[in-house]
C-alpha positions as CSV (number, residue, x, y, z in Angstrom):
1,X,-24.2,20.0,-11.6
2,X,-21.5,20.4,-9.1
3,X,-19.4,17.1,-8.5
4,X,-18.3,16.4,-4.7
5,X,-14.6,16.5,-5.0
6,X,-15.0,13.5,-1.8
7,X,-17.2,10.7,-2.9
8,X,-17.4,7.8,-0.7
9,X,-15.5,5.7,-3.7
10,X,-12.4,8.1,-3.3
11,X,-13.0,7.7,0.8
12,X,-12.8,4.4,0.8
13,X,-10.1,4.5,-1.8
14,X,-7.7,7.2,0.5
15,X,-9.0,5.4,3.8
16,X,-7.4,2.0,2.3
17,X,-4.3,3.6,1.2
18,X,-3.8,5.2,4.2
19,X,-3.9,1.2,6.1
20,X,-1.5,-0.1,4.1
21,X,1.1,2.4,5.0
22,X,0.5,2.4,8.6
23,X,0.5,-1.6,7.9
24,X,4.2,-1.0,6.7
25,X,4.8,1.6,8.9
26,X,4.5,-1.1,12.0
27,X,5.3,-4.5,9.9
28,X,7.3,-3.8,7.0
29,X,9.2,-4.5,5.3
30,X,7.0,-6.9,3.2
31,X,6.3,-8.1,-0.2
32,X,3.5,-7.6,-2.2
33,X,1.6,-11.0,-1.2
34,X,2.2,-10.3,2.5
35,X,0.7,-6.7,2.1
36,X,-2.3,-8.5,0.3
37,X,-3.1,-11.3,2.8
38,X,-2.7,-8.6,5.7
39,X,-5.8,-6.6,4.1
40,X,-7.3,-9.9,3.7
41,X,-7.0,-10.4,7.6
42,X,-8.1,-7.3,8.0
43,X,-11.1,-7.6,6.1
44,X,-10.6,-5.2,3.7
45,X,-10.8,-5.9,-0.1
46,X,-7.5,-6.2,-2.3
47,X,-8.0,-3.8,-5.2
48,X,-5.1,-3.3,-7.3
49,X,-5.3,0.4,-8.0
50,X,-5.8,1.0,-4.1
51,X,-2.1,-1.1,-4.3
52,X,-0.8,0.5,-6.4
53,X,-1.5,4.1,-5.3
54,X,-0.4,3.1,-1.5
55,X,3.1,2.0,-2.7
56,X,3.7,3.9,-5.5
57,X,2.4,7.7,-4.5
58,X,3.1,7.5,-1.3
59,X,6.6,9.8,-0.1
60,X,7.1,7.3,2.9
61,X,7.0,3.7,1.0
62,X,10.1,2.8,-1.0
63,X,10.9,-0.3,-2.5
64,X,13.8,-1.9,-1.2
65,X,14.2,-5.2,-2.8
66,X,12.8,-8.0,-5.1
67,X,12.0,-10.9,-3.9
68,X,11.4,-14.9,-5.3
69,X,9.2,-16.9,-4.2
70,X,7.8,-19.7,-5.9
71,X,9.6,-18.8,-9.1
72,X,7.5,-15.3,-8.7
73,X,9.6,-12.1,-8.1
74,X,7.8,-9.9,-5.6
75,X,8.6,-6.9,-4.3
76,X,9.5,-5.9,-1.1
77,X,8.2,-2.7,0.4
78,X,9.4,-0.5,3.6
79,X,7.9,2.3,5.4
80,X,10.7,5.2,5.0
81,X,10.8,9.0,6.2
82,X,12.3,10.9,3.6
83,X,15.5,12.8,4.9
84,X,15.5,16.4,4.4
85,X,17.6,18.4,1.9
């Protein structure tokens, strides 16, 4: 049995990824609990791996800060084209 390298999981997954840079790309920088009530506004579900891979994998989100609120430290994250070499 041949597996579909594009299930509608990993869709979904890529599709929400793919928001939350654009989100940054036109609102950032924010912190991790801004990010997350965006997608809330947006109607899309928070799942933490989705997160994760949107900050984390992406080339044009960087981190830029830390941030605390409410005796939390957040993150802050940017939308950032990588300069050439």
């Amino acid at each position: 049995m041949v597996r579909k390298r594009w299930t509608p999981e990993r869709q979904r997954t890529l599709k929400e990824a793919d928001w939350i840079v654009g989100w940054l790309r036109t609102n950032g920088p924010a912190n991790t609990r801004e990010i997350a009530q965006a997608m809330e506004n947006a109607g899309l579900e928070l799942r933490a791996h989705v997160l994760s891979k949107a900050l984390r994998k992406s080339p044009f989100i960087v981190q830029s800060s830390q941030q605390r609120i409410d005796g939390v430290s957040l993150s802050v994250w940017k939308f950032e084209v990588p300069e050439e070499q």
